[in-house]
C-alpha positions as CSV (number, residue, x, y, z in Angstrom):
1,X,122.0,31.8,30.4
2,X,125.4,29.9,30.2
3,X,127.4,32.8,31.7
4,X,124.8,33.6,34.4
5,X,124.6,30.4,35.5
6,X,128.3,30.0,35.7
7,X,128.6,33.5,37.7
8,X,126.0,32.0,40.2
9,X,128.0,29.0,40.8
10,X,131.0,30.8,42.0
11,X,129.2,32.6,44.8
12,X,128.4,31.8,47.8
13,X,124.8,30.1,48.9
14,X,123.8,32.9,51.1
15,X,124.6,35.3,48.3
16,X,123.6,33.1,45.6
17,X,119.9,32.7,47.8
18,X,119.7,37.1,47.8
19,X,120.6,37.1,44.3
20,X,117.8,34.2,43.2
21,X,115.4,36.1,45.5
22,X,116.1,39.8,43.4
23,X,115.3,38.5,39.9
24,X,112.4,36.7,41.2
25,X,111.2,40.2,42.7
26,X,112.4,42.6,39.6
27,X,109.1,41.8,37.6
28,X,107.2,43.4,40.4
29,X,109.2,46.5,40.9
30,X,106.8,49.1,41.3
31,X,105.0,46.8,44.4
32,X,106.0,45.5,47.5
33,X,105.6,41.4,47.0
34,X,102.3,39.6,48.0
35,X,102.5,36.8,50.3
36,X,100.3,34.3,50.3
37,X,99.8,31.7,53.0
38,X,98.5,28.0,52.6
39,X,96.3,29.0,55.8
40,X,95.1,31.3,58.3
41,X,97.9,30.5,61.0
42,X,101.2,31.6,62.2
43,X,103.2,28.5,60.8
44,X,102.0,29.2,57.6
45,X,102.6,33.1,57.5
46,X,106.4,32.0,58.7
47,X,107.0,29.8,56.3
48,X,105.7,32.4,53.4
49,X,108.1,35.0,54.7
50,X,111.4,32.6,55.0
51,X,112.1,33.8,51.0
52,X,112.2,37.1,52.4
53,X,114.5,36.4,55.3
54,X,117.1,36.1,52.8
55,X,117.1,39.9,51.7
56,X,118.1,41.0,55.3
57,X,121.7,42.3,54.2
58,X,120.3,44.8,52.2
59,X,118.1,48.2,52.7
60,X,114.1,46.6,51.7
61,X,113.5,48.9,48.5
62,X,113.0,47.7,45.0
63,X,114.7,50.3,43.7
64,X,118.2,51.6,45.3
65,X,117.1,55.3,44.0
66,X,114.5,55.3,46.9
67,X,115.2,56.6,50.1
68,X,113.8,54.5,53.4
69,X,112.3,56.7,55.7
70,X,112.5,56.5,59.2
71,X,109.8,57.9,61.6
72,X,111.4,58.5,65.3
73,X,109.4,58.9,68.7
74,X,110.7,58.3,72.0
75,X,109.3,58.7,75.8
76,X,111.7,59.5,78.3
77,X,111.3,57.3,80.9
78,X,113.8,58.7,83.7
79,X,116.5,61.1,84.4
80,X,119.1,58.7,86.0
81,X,121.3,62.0,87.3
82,X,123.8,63.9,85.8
83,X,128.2,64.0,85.8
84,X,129.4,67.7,86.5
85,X,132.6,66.3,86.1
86,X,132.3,64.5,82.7
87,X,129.9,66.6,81.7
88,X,127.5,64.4,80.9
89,X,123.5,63.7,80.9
90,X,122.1,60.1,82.3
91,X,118.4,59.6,80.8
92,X,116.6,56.8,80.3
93,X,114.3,56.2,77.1
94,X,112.2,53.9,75.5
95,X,112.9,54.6,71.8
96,X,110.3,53.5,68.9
97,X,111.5,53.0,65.3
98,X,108.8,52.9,62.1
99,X,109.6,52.2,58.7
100,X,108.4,50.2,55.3
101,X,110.2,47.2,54.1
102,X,109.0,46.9,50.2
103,X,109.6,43.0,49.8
104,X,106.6,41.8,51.9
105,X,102.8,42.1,52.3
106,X,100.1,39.7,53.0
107,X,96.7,39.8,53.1
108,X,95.6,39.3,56.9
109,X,92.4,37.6,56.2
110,X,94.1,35.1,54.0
111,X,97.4,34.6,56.4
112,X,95.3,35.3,59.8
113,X,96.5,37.9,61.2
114,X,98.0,41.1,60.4
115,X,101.4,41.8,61.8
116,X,103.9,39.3,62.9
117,X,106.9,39.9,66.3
118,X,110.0,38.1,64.6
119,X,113.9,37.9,65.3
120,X,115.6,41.6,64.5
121,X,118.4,39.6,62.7
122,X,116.0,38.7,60.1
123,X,115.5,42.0,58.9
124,X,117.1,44.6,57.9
125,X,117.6,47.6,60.8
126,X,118.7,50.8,60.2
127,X,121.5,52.3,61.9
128,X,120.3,55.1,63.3
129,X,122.4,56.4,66.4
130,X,122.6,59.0,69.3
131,X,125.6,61.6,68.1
132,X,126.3,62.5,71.9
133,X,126.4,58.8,73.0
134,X,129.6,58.6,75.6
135,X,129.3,55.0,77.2
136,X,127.9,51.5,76.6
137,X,124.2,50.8,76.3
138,X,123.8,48.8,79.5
139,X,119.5,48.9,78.5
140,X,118.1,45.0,78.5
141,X,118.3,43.7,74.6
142,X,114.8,43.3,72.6
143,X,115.6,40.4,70.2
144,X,112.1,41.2,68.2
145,X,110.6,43.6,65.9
146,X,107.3,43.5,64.9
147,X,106.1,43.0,61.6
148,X,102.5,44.4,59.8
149,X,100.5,43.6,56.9
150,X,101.4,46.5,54.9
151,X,105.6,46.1,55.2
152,X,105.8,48.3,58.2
153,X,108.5,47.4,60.7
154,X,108.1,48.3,64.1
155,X,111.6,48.6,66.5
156,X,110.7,49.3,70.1
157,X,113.3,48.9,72.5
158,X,114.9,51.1,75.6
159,X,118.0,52.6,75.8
160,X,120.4,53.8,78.1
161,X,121.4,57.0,76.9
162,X,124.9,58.5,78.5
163,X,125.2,61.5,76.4
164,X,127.6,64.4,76.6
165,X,126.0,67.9,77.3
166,X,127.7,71.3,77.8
167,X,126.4,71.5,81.2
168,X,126.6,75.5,83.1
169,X,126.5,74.9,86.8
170,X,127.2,79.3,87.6
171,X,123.9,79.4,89.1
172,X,124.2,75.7,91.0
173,X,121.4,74.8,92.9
174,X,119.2,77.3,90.8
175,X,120.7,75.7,87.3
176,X,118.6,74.7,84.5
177,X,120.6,72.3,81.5
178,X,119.9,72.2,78.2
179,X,120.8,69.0,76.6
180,X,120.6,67.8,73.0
181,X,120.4,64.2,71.3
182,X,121.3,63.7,67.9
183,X,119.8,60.9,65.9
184,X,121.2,60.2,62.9
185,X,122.6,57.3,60.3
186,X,126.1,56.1,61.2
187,X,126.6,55.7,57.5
188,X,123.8,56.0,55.1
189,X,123.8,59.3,53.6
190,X,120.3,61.6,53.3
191,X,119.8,60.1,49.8
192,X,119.2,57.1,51.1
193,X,117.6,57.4,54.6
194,X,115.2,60.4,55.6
195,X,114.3,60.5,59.3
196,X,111.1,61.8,60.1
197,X,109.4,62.9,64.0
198,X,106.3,60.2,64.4
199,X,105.2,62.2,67.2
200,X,105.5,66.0,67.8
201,X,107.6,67.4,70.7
202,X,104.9,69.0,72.4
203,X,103.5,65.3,72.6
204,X,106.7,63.2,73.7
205,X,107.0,66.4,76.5
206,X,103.5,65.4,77.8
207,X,103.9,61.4,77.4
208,X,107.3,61.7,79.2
209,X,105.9,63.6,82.2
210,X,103.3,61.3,82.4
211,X,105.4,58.2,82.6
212,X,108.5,59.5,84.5
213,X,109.3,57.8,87.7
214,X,112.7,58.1,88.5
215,X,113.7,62.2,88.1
216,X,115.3,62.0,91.7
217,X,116.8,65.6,91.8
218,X,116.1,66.8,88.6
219,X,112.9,67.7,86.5
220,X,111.9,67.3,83.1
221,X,110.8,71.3,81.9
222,X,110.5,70.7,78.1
223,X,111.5,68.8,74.9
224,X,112.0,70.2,71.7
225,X,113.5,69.1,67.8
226,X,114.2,70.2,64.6
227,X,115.6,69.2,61.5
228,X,119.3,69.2,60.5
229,X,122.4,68.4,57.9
230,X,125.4,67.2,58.7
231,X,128.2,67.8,56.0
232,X,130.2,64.9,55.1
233,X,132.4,65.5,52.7
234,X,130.0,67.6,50.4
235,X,127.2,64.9,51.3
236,X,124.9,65.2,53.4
237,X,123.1,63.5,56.1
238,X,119.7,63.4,57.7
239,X,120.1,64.7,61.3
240,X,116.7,64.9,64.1
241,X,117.9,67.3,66.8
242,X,116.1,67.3,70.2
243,X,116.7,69.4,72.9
244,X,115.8,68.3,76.4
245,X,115.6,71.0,79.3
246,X,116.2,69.9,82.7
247,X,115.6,72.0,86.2
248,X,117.8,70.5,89.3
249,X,115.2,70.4,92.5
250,X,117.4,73.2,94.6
251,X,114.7,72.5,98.0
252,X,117.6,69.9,99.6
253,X,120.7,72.3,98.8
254,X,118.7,75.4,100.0
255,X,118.1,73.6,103.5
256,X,121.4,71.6,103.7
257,X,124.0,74.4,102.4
258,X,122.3,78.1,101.9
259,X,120.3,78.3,105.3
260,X,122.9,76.8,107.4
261,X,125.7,79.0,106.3
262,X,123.6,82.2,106.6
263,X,122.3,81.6,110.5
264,X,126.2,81.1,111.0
265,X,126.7,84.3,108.9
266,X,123.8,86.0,110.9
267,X,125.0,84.8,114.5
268,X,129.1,86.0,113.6
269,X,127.3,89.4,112.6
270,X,125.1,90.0,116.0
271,X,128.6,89.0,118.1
272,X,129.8,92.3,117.0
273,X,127.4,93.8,119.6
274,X,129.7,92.1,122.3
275,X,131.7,94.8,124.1
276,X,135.3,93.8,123.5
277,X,136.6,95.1,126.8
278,X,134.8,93.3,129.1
279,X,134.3,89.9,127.0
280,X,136.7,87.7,124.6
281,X,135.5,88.0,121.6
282,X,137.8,86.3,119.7
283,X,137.2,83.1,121.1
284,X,133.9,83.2,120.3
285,X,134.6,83.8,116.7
286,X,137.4,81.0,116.7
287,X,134.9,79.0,117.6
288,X,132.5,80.3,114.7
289,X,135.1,79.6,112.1
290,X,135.9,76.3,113.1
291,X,132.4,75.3,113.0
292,X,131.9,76.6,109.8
293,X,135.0,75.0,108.2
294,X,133.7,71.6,109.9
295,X,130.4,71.9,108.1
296,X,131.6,72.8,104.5
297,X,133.9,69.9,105.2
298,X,130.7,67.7,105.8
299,X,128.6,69.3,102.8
300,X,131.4,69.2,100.4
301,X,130.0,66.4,99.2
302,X,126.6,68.5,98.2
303,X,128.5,70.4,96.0
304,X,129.4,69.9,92.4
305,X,133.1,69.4,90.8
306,X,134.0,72.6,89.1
307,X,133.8,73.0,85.0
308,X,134.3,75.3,82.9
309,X,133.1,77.8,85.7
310,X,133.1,78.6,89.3
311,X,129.6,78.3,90.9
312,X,128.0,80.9,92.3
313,X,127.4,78.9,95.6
314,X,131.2,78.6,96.0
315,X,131.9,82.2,95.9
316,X,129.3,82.6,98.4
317,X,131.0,80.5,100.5
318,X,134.2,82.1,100.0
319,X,132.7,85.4,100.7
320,X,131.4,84.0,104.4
321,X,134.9,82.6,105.3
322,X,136.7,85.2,104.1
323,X,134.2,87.7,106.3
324,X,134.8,85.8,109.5
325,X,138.4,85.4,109.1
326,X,138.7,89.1,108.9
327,X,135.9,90.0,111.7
328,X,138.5,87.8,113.8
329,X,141.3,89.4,112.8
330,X,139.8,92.7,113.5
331,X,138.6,91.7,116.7
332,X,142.0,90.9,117.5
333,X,143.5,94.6,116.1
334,X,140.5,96.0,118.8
335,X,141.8,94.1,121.5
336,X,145.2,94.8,121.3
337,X,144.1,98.6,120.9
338,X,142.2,98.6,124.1
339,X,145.2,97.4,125.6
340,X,148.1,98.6,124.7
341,X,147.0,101.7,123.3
342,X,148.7,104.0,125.7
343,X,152.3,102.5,124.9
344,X,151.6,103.1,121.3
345,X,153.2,106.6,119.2
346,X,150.6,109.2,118.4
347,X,148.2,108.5,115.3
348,X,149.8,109.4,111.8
349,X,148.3,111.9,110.3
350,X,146.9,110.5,107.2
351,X,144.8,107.8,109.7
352,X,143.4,110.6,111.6
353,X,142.1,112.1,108.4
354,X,140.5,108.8,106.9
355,X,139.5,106.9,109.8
356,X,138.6,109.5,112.3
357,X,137.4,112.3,110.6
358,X,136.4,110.6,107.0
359,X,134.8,107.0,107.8
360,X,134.1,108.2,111.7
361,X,131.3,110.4,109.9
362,X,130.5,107.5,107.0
363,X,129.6,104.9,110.6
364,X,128.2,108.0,112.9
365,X,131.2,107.7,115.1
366,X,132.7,111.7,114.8
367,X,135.7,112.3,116.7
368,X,135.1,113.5,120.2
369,X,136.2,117.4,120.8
370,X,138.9,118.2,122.9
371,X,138.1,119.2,126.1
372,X,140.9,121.5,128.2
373,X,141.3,119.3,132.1
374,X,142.2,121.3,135.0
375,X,144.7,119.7,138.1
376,X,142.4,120.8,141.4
377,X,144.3,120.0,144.5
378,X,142.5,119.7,147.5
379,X,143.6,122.2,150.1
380,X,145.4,121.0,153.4
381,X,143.1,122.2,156.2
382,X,144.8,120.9,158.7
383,X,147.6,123.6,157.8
384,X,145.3,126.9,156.4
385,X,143.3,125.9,159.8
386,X,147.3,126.7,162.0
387,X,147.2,129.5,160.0
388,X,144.4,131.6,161.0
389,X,144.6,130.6,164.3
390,X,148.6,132.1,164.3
391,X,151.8,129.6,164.4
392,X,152.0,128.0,167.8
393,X,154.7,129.5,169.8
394,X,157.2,126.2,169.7
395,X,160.7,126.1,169.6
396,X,164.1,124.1,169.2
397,X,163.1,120.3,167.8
398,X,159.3,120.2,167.8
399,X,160.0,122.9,165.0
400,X,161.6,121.2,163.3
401,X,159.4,117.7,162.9
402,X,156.7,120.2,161.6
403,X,159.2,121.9,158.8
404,X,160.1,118.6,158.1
405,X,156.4,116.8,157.0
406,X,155.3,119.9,155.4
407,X,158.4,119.1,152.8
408,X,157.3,115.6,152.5
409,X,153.8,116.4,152.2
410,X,154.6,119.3,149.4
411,X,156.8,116.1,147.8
412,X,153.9,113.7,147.7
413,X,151.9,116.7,145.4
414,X,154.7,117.5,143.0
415,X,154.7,114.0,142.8
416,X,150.7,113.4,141.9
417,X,150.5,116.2,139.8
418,X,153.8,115.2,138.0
419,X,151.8,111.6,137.1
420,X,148.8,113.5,136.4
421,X,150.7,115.7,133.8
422,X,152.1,112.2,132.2
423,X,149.0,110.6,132.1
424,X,147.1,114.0,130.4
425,X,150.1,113.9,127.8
426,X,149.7,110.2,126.8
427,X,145.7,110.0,127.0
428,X,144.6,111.8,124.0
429,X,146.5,109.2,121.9
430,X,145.5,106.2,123.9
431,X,141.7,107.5,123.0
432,X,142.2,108.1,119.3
433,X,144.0,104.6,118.4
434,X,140.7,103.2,120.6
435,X,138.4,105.1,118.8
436,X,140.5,104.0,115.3
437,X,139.4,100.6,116.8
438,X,136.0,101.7,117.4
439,X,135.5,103.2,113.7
440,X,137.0,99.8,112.1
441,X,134.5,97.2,114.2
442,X,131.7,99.8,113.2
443,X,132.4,99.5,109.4
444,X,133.2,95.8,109.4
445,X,129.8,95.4,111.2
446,X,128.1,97.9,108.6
447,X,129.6,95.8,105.7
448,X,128.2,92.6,107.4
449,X,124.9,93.6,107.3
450,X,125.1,94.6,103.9
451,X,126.8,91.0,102.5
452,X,123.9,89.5,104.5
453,X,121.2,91.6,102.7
454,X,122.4,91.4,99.0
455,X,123.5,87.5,99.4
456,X,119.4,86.7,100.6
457,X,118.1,88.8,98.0
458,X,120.2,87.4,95.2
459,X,119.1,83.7,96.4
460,X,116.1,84.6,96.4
461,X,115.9,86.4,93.1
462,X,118.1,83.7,91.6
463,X,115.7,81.1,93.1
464,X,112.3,82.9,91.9
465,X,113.7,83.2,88.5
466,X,114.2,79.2,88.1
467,X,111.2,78.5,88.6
468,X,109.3,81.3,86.7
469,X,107.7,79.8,83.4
């Protein structure tokens, strides 16, 4: 006894307490300790458990061979939003931990009741954490824990769970996330901590819907978990492994981004049925664009910061810019083909093929046939008319004055028919540049309709399929 006794007196009294308290307890290894109170009352049941207080450093078994398991449950409370950018996943929870602490048990008729909220720094907690926790737990603190008759302990507190997730945002408004949450011990191998589910999935899905209040844009679809290891240097430990599904509410981005876009889509596509000769187009398309750049300008905010992909929604919007810019710039070839057509060389061969005889079929617009013209000059009657009736018998200058207007009048048609020959010669390539122009509006339009079709049938394929069970 001489050597023990001297070991104890080096050690410090909180040790030297834990110590005391472990060979009191080793006769009774195979059983938790019975309290017993002086009386039915609260005071009393304290002042039975302060022995026990003592044995918070360590993990409550009697034998270090025994692993403490831990039964997990949680509801999830709310889906505070989540970070496109940082990739990350807001939630809410309120978190309930179960497990048996062998040093204690009372009977509750003879202490008065049975279970007991006391300080969580008396007793030992396990460390059980969230793997994908990125920030601080900013959740109000529970000081208490409650605990029962038998040696249960009961930890219930909420949490503020910030937790990384690989998020896919390609189909953004119509995405769906799939988020896990790791619990686990921070250091306590599987040996000595086992961590159990105290309520299925299936369960926690249905309590959490029930008691969700704050989902703002996003909806809870489905929680799931299974078991898992995690290596540690041949060791293992004991991971639970839930995965949470989340939906985003597209409704506010369908109204606010989708339908907006497409009437502006719809009313650049019916302003090809304005006749570019006798209205300015172009303006009116200026005008489109700039309202259209002014408005994703305004909604930019809607829209989430890139990750690892592009969304669809922004290529969409691309697409519709990209459209207009070119119907303008079209527009603008068409006007300057109306013209200034008849200053411009003949048509190369090779756009005469394609456009006029290749797409001119494709957009029902074949190339008109040539058609042969034919000068008619109208007959001077006054002069057939003095020549039935036989030249008038005049002489010396009245002859003269009459030699002298026929010559100018035979002038002025040389002169008309000279024009008319010019005008024949430069026509047929004045009308096959304005028919190139023709074909080009008439395929632009064509392509327009067909963007406008495909993009509201995707959305609304895309859209269907996000909400299909």
């Amino acid at each position: 006894m001489t050597p023990k006794g001297a070991t104890l007196k080096g050690l410090p009294p909180s040790v030297m307490a834990t110590v005391v308290m472990l060979l009191i307890l080793i006769p009774a290894a195979d059983s938790a300790i019975q309290i017993n109170c002086s009386e039915p009352s609260q005071p009393a049941l304290l002042e039975a458990l302060a022995p026990i207080f003592n044995l918070s450093a360590i993990r409550p078994v009697m034998n270090l061979t025994t692993r403490t398991n831990v039964n997990i449950s949680f509801i999830m409370y709310g889906i505070l939003g989540v970070d496109e950018k940082g990739q990350l996943l807001l939630t809410y929870l309120w978190q309930n931990f179960w497990w048996m602490n062998e040093f204690v048990r009372w009977d509750p008729t003879q202490c008065g009741s049975d279970k007991i909220s006391l300080p969580r720094k008396k007793f030992w907690v396990p460390d059980i954490v969230i793997n994908e926790f990125m920030d601080e737990n900013t959740a109000p603190f529970v000081p208490y824990v409650y605990l029962h008759s038998d040696g249960r302990v009961h930890d219930a507190s909420p949490i503020r769970v910030v937790s990384s997730c690989n998020l896919d945002i390609y189909t953004f408004p119509f995405d769906i996330q799939n988020c896990t949450m790791t619990f686990n011990s921070y250091i306590h191998l599987a040996k000595d901590i086992m961590i159990f589910l105290d309520r299925d999935a299936e369960n926690i899905t249905k309590l959490s819907k029930n008691w969700m209040t704050t989902m703002g844009e996003w909806e809870l679809l489905d929680i799931t978990s299974h078991h898992s290891k995690g290596d540690i240097e041949g060791n293992y430990i004991d991971e639970l492994v839930f995965h949470v599904r989340v939906r985003r509410r597209a409704t506010l981005y369908v109204v606010n981004l989708l339908i907006p876009s497409c009437f502006l889509i719809t009313v650049d596509l019916f302003s090809f049925l304005l006749p570019p000769q006798t209205v300015d187009r172009s303006s009116f398309k200026m005008t489109l664009i700039l309202g259209y750049t002014v408005f994703l300008l305004i909604m930019n905010d809607l829209l989430p910061i890139t990750g690892n992909t592009i969304p669809l929604i922004n290529v969409f919007f691309s697409l519709c810019l990209a459209l207009m810019v070119t119907s303008l710039l079209e527009t603008v070839l068409i006007t300057n083909l109306l013209c200034g057509s008849a200053d411009f060389s003949p048509v190369p061969r090779w756009v005469r093929v394609f456009v006029l005889e290749i797409l001119g079929r494709l957009v029902c617009l074949p190339q008109k046939t040539k058609e042969k013209s034919t000068f008619c000059m109208k007959p001077n009657t006054e002069a057939t008319q003095q020549k039935a009736d036989g030249p008038p018998e005049e002489k010396g200058p009245a002859l003269e004055d009459k030699a002298l207007q026929e010559l100018r009048s035979l002038g002025r048609d040389l002169q008309a028919i000279r024009l008319q020959v010019q005008q024949q010669e430069g026509s047929q390539s004045s009308q096959e540049w304005i028919q190139v122009g023709f074909i080009i509006d008439r395929l632009l339009f064509g392509l327009y309709i067909l963007f406008v079709s495909v993009s509201f049938v995707t959305i609304i394929i895309i859209w269907g399929n996000s909400y299909s069970p």
